[in-house]
N, C-alpha and C positions, 0 to 999 in steps of 0.2 A: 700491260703494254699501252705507251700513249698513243693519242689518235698520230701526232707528228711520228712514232715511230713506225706505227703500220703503214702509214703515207709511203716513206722511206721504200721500206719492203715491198709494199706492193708496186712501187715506180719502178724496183729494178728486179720485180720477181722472178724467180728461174727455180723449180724446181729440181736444178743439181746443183744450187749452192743455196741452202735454207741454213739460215742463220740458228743457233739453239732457241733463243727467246722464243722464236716464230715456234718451233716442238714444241714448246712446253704450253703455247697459247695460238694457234694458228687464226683464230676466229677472228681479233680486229683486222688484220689483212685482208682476209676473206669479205670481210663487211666492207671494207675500201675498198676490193678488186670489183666487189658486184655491183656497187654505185659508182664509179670511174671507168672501168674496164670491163666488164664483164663479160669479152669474147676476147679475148687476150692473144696476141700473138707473142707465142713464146721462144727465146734466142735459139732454140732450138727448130724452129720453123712450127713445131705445133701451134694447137691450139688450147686453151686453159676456159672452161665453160664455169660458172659460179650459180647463174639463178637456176631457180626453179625448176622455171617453165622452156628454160633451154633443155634442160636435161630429162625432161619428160617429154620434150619432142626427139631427141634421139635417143631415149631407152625406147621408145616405139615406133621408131624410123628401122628396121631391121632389114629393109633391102637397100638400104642407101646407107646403113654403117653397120660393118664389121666387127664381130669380135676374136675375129679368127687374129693370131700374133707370130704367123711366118714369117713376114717382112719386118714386123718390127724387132722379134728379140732374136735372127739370127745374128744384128749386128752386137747386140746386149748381150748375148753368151757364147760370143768368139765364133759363129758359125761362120765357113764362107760361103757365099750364092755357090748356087751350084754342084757343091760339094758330093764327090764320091764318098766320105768319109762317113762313120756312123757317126752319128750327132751326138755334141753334149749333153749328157743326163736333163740337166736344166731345162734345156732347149727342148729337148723330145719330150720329158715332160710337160711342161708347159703350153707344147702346140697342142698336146692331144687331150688334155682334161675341160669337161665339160665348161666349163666358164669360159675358156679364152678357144671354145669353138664356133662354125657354124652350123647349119643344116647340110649334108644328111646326120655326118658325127652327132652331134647337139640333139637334135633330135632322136635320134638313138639311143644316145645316152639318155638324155632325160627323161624317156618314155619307160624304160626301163627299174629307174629310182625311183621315180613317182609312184609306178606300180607298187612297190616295195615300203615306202612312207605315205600311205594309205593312215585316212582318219582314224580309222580301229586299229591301225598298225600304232598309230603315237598314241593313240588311249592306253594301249596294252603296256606300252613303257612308264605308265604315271607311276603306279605304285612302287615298280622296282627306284625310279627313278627320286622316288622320297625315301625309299628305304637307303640309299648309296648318300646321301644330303644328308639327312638324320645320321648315319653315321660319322660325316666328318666333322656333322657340330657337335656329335658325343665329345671328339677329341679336343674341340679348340673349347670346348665347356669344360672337361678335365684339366686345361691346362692354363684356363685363363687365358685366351687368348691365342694369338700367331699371327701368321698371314695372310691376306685378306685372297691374295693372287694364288702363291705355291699351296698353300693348306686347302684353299678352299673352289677358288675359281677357277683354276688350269687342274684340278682332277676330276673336275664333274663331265666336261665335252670328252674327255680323253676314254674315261671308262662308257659313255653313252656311245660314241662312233664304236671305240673296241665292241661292246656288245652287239651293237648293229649288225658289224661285221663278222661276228664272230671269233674275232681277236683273242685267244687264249688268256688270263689274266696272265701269268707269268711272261708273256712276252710284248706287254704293253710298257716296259719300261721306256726302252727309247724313243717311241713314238712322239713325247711331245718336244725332245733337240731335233730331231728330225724335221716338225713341222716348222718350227721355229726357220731354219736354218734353211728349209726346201720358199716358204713366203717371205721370208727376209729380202731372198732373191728377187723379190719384187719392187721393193724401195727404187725412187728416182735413182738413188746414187748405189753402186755394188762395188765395193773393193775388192781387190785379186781373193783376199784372204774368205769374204763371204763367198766369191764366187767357188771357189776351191772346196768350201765348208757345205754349200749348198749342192755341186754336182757328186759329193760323198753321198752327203743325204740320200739321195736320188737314189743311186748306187744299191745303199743298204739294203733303202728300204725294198724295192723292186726285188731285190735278193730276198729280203724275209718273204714276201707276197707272193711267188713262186711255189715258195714251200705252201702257205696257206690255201692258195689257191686250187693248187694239186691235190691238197688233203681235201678239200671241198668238193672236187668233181668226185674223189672218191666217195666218201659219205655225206652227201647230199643234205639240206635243212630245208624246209616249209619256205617255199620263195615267197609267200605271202607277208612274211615277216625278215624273213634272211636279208638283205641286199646283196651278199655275195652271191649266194647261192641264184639270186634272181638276175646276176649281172652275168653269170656264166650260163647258163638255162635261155635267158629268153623271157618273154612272156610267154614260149610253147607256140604261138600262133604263125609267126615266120621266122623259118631261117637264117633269112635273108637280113634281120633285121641282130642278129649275134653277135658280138664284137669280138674282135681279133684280140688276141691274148697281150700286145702291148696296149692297147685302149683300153681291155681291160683291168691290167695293173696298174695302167696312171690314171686311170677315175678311182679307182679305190686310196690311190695315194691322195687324189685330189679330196674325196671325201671324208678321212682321217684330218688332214690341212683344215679344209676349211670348215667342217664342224667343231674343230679343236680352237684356233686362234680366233674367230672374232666372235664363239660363245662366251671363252675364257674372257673376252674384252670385253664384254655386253656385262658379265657379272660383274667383275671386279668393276667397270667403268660405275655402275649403280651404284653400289658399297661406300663407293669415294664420293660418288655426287650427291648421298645424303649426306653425309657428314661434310660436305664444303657446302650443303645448302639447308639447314636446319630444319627451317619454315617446310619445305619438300620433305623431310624425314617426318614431320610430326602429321604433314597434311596424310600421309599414306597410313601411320601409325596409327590416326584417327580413324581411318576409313574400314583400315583391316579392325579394329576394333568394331564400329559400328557392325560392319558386316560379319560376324567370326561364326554367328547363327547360320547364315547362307552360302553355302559352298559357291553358286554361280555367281551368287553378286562380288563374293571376292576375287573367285579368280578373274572376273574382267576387270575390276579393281588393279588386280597385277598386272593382266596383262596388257593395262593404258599405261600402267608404270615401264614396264618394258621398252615400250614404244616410244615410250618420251626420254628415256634413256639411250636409245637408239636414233633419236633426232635429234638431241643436243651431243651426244659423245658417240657418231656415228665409229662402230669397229672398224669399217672399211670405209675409208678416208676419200678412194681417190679409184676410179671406174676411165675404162679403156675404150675409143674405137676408133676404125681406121675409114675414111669417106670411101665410097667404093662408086662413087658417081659427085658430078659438083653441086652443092646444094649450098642454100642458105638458112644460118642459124641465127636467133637474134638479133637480125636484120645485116649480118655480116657473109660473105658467101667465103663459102669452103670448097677448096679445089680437090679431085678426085683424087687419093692417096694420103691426103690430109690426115695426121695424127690427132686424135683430139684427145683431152683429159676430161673427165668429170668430175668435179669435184663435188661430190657427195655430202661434204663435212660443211660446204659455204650453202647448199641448195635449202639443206635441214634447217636453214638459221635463216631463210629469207624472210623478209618482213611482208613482203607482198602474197605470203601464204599463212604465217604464224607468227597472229598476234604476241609481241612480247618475246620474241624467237630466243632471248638469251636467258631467259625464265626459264623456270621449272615449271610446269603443270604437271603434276601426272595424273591429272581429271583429263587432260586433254582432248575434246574431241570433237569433228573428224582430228586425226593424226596424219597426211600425209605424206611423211617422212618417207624418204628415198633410198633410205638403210640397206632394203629387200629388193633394191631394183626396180623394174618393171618390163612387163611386155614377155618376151619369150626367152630373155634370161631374169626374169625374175627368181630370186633362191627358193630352191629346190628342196632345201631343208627349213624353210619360214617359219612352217608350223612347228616343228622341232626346237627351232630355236626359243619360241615365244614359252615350249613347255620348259624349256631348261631354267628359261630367265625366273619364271612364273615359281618353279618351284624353289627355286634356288634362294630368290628373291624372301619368298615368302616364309619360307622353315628359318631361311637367318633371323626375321627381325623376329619372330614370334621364341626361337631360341634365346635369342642373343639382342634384345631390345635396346640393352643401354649401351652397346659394343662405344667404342672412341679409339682410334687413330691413336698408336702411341710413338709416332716417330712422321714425319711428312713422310707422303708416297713417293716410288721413284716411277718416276714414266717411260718406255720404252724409247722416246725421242726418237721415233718414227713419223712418215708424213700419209705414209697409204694407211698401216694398222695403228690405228692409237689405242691405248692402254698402257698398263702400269706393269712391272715388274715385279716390285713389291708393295705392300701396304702393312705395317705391320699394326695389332690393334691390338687393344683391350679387349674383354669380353664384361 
């Protein structure tokens, strides 16, 4: 994209009408909106944040902005104020899962996962978690190859959540249209036909989770390591602090979703940014060689790989809050009720934190990156994530070293989740 076409876009930005070019490259905009505009007032009365240092002041601003989404997606999933009626799937989802809440909910919730993704709880997952990897490179090494996305990076979160949760293998089939189709409903723009596709999702799935859930209070697992089992229980110490059986089924729908779409996007987004960046494929292929003697020095080796993956091709693109008092951001003041964006994907790329922001390093370090959040919605599955990427990352190039791209990838041409669809490669 030229510098005059990102000019173009970013003069008349709007978030419900992004042009394709902007999907497939959103980063020159982004570099234009944060040296022109970087507190944007958007046609929509929102507001559009870019730098850094804005968006670290209100990921840790929590009494002056909301992540609670009553006001803003009853008008986004057909609700009306006030309504007697039981609410669209989407909509009841969506208010009630840990990410788009606040305190008491949010703290509930996340008091209770946390318990459950415990250090020695994600230790305890490494081994199985190489053995499920080694499997799928058995196959795409039997075959020469496949898909970088459907063969390899959208089945590793999918069987890692289902285990979590205790998800039966045979009944993990639909789980990832589901997610797909339930976070889709998130993009700036939702046509009838998503909206329809997405409140089924809901539907099902809460249908299949019924039954699991039941079967769970019935025979019980080690809450220490279950999450189910730990979100229906408690920590044992209050009551009071138990979630209600709809809380309870849209956090576990929320936890399928979002450990499923932007780990699948974290790998595959790697995969493709070595091989569109060579120099990066061989700086890391170097590294793991030097170290292949030392367990620790490699895995932080990966896991700065990860990281730098997750700065320049952040999964989750674009972060929500609503002002809940009048404040000023960026030296612009935001009025109480005030919508705001974050855009996560322009903060990762500021130059006023990371030398070279449109490089690759994956020596990188500090890493800053905003990928995980921060403050008291920081992700709840971080660590999880970094083991996923970490292992993922690393059994492919050590498999499959000299893998190449044999078709260009297709990108999802999304603006909140970015990744790929497909990739298909050589082995």
């Amino acid at each position: 994209m030229t510098g005059d076409r990102a000019q173009a876009i970013g003069e008349h930005f709007d978030l419900r009408a992004l042009p394709p070019d902007f999907l497939v490259n959103p980063y020159p905009v982004y570099d234009w909106l944060r040296q022109h505009d970087p507190v944007r007032h958007m046609p929509d009365g929102s507001l559009f944040l870019t730098r850094h240092a804005d968006l670290v002041a209100v990921h840790r601003d929590a009494v002056a902005f909301s992540s609670d989404k009553h006001v803003e997606f009853g008008p986004r999933f057909n609700v009306p104020p006030h309504s007697a009626a039981q609410p669209a799937p989407l909509y009841q989802h969506h208010t009630t899962s840990l990410v788009f809440s606040d305190p008491p909910l949010h703290t509930r919730v996340r008091r209770l996962i946390m318990g459950a993704l415990t250090r020695r709880a994600i230790a305890d997952m490494e081994d199985g978690l190489v053995g499920l990897v080694d499997r799928l490179l058995d196959d795409l090494q039997a075959q020469g190859g496949g898909d970088l996305i459907e063969d390899f990076a959208a089945a590793i979160p999918v069987e890692v959540i289902g285990n979590l949760l205790g998800v039966p293998l045979a009944d993990r089939g639909p789980l990832r249209d589901w997610s797909l189709a339930i976070m889709g409903a998130l993009e700036p723009t939702l046509t009838a036909q998503q909206h329809a596709l997405g409140n089924r999702s809901v539907t099902e799935m809460l249908a299949y989770l019924r039954t699991l859930v039941a079967e769970r209070r019935r025979h019980p697992q080690d809450p220490e390591r279950d999450v189910l089992t730990r979100l229906i229980q408690g920590d044992g110490k209050d009551s009071t602090e138990l979630l209600t059986e709809e809380e309870l089924l849209h956090n576990c729908i929320f936890l399928l979703n979002a450990g499923h779409e932007t780990t699948t996007n974290l790998i595959g987004n790697a995969l493709v940014l070595l091989q569109e960046h060579p120099a990066a494929l061989t700086q890391l292929q170097q590294g793991l060689h030097d170290t292949r003697h030392q367990p620790e020095a490699q895995n932080l080796l990966l896991t700065r790989a990860v990281d730098e993956v997750l700065r320049l091709e952040s999964s989750n693109q674009l972060g929500n809050r609503r002002a809940l008092r009048p404040v000023t951001v960026g030296g612009v003041d935001v009025p109480e009720g005030a919508l705001v964006t974050l855009c996560i994907g322009a903060a990762n790329r500021d130059p006023a934190v990371f030398s070279q922001p449109d490089v690759p390093d994956l020596l990188r370090d500090p890493n800053r990156h905003l990928a995980f959040g921060l403050g008291v919605h920081q992700c709840a599955g971080l660590s999880l994530a970094r083991l996923e990427g970490r292992i993922a990352l690393g059994r492919f190039l050590q498999r499959l070293p000299t893998y190449t791209l044999s078709a260009p990838p297709v990108r999802g041409m999304r603006a909140r989740f970015r990744g790929f669809v497909s990739a298909p490669f050589q082995a």
